[in-house]
C-alpha positions in Angstrom: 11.9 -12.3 -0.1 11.6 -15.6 -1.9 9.0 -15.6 -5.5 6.8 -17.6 -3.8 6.7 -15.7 -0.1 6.3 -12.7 -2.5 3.4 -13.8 -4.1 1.6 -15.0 -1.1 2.8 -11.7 0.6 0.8 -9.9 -2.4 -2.0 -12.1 -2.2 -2.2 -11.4 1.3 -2.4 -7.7 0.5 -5.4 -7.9 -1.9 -7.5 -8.8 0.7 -7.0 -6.7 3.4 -6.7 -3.3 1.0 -7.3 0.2 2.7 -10.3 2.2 2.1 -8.4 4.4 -0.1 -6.9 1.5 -2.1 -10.5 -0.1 -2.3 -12.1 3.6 -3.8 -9.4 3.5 -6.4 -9.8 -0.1 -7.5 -13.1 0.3 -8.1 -12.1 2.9 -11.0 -9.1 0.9 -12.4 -10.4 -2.3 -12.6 -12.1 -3.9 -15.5 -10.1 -1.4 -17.9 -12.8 1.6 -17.2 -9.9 4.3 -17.0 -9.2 4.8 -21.0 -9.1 0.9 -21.9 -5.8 0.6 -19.8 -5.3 -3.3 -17.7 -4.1 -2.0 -13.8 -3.0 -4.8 -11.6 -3.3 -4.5 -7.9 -0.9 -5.5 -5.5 1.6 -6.2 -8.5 5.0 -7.6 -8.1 7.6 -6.0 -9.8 11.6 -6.7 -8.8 12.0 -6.7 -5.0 8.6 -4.7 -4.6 4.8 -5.1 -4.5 3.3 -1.9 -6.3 0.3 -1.5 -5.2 -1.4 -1.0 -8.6 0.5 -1.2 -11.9 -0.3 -0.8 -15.6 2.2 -2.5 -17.2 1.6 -1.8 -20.8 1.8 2.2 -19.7 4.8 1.4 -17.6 3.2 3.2 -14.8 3.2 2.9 -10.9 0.4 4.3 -8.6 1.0 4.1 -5.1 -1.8 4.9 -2.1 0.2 6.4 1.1 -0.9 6.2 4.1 1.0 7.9 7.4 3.2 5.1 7.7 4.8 6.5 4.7 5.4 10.2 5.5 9.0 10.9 5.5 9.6 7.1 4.1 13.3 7.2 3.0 13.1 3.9 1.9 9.9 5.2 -0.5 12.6 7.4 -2.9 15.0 4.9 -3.4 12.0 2.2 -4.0 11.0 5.1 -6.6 14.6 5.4 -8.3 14.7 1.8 -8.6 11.5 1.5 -10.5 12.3 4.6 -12.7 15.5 2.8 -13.9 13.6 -0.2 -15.0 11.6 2.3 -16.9 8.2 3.0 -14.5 6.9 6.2 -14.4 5.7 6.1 -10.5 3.0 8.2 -9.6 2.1 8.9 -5.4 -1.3 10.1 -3.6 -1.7 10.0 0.0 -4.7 8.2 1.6 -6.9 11.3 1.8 -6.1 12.9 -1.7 -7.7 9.4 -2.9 -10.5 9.4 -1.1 -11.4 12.8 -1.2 -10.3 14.1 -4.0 -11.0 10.8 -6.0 -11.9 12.8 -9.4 -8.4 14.5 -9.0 -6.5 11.6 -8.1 -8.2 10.0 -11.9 -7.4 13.0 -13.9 -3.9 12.9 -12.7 -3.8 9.2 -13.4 -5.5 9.8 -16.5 -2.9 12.2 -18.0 0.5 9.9 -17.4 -1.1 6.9 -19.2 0.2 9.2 -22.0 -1.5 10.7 -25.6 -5.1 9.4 -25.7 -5.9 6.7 -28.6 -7.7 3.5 -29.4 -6.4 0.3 -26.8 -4.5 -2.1 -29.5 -7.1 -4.7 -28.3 -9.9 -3.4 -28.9 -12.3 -4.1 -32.6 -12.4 -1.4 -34.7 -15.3 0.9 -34.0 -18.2 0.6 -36.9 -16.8 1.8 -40.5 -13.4 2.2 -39.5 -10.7 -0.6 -41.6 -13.3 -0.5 -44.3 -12.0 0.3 -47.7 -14.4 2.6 -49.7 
């Protein structure tokens, strides 16, 4: 698929996302999962992740049934490990109804908690006494 195919392709996808992919949106966007950027419908290589936090180098893809048994899904998933992606998978109903689940896992491989680098200092902290 051309660049530009690709990134009407992904555009495409944005708007027509699944239920699932809508419930976990709403808790990835705007950096409310531990200060972390997540893009949705991301293209990375040959593929269109569905979201991606590229500063964590991680991968979170929403499965529907279309998926189950999806030999073409573990070579996608080797391919992304060797350019470095951690790639994390939840089916459909894990998202949506085990949503709190689905965030803790998610949570846990963004990797040991700290300040975001973008953030301002919190109040006293680069102060010298």
């Amino acid at each position: 698929m051309r660049a530009g195919a690709k990134k009407r392709f992904a555009r495409h996808l944005r708007r027509d996302m699944t239920d699932a992919e809508h419930r976990l949106w709403h808790h990835l966007r705007r950096r409310q999962l531990r200060g972390f950027r997540f893009r949705r419908q991301f293209p990375i290589g040959p593929y269109i992740a569905d979201f991606a936090c590229l500063e964590a180098k991680l991968i979170v893809e929403v499965d529907g049934s279309q998926h189950f048994d999806a030999a073409g899904d573990v070579a996608r998933t080797q391919r992304l490990h060797e350019h470095g992606y951690q790639v994390l998978r939840f089916w459909n109903d894990d998202v949506l109804i085990r949503t709190h689940q689905v965030l803790a896992t998610i949570h846990d491989a963004l990797g040991p908690a700290g300040p975001h680098p973008d953030l301002p200092p919190q109040a006293g902290e680069g102060e010298n006494p």
